[in-house]
C-alpha positions as MATLAB code, in Angstrom:
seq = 'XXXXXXXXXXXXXXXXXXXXXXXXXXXXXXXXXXXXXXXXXXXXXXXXXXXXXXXXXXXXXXXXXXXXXXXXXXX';
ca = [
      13.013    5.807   -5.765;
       9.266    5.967   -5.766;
       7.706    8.463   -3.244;
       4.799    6.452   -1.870;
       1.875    8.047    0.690;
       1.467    5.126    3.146;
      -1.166    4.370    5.453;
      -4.323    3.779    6.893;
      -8.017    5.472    8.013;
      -5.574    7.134   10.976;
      -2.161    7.971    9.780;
      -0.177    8.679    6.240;
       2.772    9.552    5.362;
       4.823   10.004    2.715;
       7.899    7.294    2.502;
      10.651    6.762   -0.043;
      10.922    3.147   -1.715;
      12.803    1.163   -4.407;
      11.282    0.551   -7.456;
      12.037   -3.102   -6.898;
      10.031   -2.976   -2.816;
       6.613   -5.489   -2.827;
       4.001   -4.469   -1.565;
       3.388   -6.787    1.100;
       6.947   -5.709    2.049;
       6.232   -1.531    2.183;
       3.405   -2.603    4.085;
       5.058   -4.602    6.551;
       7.866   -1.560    7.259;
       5.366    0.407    8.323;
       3.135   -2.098   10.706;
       0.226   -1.566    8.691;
      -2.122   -4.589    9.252;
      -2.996   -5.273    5.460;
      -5.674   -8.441    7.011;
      -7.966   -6.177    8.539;
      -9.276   -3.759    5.646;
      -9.348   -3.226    1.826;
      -5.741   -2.187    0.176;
      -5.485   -0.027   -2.841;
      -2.404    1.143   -4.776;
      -3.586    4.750   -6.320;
      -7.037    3.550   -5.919;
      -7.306    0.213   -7.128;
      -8.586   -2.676   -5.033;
      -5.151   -5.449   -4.583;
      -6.248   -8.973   -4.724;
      -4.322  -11.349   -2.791;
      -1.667  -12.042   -5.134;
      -0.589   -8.741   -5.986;
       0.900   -8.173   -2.598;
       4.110   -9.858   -3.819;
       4.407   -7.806   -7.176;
       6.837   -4.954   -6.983;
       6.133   -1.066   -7.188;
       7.802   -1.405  -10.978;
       5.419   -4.492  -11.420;
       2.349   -2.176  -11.608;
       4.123    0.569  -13.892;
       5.059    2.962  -10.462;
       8.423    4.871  -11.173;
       7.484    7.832   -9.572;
       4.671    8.273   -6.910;
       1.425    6.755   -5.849;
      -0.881    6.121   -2.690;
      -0.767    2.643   -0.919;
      -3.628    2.886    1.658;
      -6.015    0.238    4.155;
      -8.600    1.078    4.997;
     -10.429   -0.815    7.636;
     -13.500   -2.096    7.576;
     -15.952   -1.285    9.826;
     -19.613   -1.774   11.205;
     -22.031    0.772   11.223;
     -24.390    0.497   13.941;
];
């Protein structure tokens, strides 16, 4: 199981996944809207297709931080 802090600019949490969970997938379990920001995975910007690649696909075993942020306009 890979212990994964989930969220957004509001709300994280920590959640428990298999190694074999997509992203798009972890994402979608906990309604976070993934079209409206900038996702990382333990900092790195995800292009489109990596939302389909599995926690194990990007070397996770363990732990990391899957976060959106939103983007926003400064006025």
């Amino acid at each position: 199981m890979v212990r994964c802090v989930i969220g957004n600019n509001a709300h994280r949490e920590p959640k428990f996944f298999d190694k074999n969970t997509t992203i798009r997938s972890a994402l979608e379990q906990n309604n976070i809207d993934y079209s409206r920001g900038m996702t990382s995975l333990d900092g790195c910007t995800l292009n489109p297709g990596d939302f389909d690649k599995t926690f194990e696909d990007f070397g996770i075993t363990e732990s990391c931080y899957l976060l959106n942020v939103a983007k926003t306009d400064n006025a």
